[in-house]
Structures are given as C-alpha cells and as structure tokens.
N, C-alpha and C positions, 0 to 999 in steps of 0.2 A: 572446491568450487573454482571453476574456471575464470581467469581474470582477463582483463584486455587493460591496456594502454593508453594513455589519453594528457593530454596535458593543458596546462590554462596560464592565463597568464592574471598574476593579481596585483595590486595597488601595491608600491610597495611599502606604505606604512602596514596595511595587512598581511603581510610576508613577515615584516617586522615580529610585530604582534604574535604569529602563527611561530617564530622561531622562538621567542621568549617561553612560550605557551609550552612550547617541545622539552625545552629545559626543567622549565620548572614540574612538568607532569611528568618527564622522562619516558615520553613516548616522541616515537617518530615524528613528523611533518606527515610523511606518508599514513602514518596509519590516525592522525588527525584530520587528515582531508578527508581518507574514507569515511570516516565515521562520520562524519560533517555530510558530507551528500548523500551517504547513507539514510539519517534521519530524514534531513534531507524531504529527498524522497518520498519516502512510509510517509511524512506529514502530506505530501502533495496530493498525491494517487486518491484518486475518490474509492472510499469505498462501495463496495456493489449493495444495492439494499436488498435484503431478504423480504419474500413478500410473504406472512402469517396465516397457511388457514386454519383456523380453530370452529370452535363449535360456534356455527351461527343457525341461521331460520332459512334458509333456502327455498321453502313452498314448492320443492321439488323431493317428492317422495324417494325416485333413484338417482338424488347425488350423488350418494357412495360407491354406486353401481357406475358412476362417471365420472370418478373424483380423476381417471390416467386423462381421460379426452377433458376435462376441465383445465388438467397442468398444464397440455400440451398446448391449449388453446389460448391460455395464460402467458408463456412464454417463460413458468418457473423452469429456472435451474439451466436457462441458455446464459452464455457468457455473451 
C-alpha cells in the first residue's frame, strides 16, 4: 500500500506518554501513531446504510417485472 508523509505536532507530555508507550510495547512511535489514526478513522467514517428489500405486500401485481426500475429509482447501490 502506498504511503504519504505528514507530520503533527503533539503536547509534549503526549510525546512523552507515546515514547514510554513505544518502550514498553517495543513498537515504534511511527507504527503507534498509524495505528492510532488508523482506528482512528474506521471509528469516524459513517457507515453507508443498506436499504433491505424483502418480501412485503406491494398491491402491484408486476413488481418483480420492475424490481431493475424500482432500484434505480431508489437510488440502491449509488455511492
């Protein structure tokens, strides 16, 4: 996976903190920050909701025969 460059600046009792952290896990600084923004992240990012069609009552005979112009008209499965 391709990477980029980026730098921050932190508190430095949180530098602190983050070097102790590196010792005693024996992992990098670097590979704790990623991980750190990493989750980060993934917690941030909304998830997209899926919308369910299952078996309901429709009172239209040819749903089935229009379930493609339903989705599209839906807007299932656009990002």
């Amino acid at each position: 996976m391709e990477k980029e460059r980026t730098s921050v600046l932190l508190e430095k009792d949180i530098m602190l903190k983050l070097e102790a952290l590196s010792r005693s896990t024996n992992k990098s600084k670097t590979f704790l920050i990623q991980e750190a923004v990493t989750e980060f992240v993934a917690k941030k990012i909304t998830k997209k909701k899926i919308g369910i069609i299952g078996i309901a009552e429709s009172k239209d005979p040819y749903f089935a025969q229009k379930d493609e112009e339903f989705l599209k008209n839906s807007g299932f499965g656009e990002d």
